[in-house]
C-alpha positions as CSV (number, residue, x, y, z in Angstrom):
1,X,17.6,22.8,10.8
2,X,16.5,19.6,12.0
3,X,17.2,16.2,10.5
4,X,14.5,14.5,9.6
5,X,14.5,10.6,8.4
6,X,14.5,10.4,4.6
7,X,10.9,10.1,3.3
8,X,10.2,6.7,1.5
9,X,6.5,7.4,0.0
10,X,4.2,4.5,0.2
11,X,1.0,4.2,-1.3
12,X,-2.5,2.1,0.6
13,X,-5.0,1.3,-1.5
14,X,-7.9,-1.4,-1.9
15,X,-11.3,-2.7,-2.9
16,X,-12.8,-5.5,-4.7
17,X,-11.1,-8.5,-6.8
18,X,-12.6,-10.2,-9.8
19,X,-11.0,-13.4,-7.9
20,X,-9.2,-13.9,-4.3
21,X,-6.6,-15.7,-5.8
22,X,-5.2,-12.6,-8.4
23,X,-4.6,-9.1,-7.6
24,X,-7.0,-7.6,-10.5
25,X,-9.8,-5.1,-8.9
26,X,-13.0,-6.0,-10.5
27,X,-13.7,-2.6,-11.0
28,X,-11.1,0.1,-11.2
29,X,-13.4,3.1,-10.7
30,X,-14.2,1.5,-7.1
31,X,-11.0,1.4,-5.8
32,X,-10.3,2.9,-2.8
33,X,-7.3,5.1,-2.5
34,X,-6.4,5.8,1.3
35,X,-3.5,7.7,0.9
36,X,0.1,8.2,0.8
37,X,2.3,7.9,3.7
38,X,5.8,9.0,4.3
39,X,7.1,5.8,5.7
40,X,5.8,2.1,6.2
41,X,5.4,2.0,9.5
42,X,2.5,4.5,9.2
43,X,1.5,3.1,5.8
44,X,0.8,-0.5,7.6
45,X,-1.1,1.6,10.3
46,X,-3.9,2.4,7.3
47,X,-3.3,-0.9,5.7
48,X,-4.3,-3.0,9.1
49,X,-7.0,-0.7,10.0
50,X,-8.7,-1.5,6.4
51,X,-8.1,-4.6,6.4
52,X,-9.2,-5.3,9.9
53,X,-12.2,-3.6,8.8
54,X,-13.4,-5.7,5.6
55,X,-12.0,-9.2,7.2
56,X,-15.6,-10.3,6.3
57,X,-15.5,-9.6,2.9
58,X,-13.5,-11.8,1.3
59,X,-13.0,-10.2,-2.3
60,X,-12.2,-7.0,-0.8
61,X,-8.2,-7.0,-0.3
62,X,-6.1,-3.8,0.6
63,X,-1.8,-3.6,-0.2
64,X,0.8,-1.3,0.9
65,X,2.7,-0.1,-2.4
66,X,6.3,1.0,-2.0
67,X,6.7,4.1,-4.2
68,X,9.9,4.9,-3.3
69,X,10.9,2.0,-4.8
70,X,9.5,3.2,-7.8
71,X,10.3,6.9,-7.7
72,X,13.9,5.5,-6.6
73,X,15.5,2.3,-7.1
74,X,18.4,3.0,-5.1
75,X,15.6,2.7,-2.1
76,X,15.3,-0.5,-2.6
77,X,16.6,-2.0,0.5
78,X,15.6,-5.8,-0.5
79,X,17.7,-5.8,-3.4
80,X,21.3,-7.3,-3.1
81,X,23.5,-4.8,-5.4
């Protein structure tokens, strides 16, 4: 049995906001749900590859969502306990 790093979900997603300055998607059925990764490093591959490719659309924004974090708490490595 191998030992494999501890898998700390993370979620991409994206698509169009009612205004660049909020994070509300003007239309939730549109959003666009790239997928779930098993660490960030591979989660911010997806993220930068979307958002390199809608740069030119400005109302179009795409976030890395740390479901561990959620799932877990204790994951939480920016918290000070």
């Amino acid at each position: 049995m191998t030992d494999q790093p501890k898998q700390l979900l993370h979620l991409v997603l994206g698509g169009d906001l009612k205004d660049t300055q909020s994070v509300e998607f003007a239309d939730l059925s549109k959003v666009d749900i790239v997928g779930v990764f098993p660490n960030y490093a591979e989660a911010y591959a997806a993220w930068r590859a979307k958002a390199a490719a809608t740069v030119d659309d400005a109302q179009k924004r795409y976030f890395v969502v740390h479901l561990h974090r959620l799932l877990d708490p204790s994951t939480d490595t920016s918290r000070k306990g």
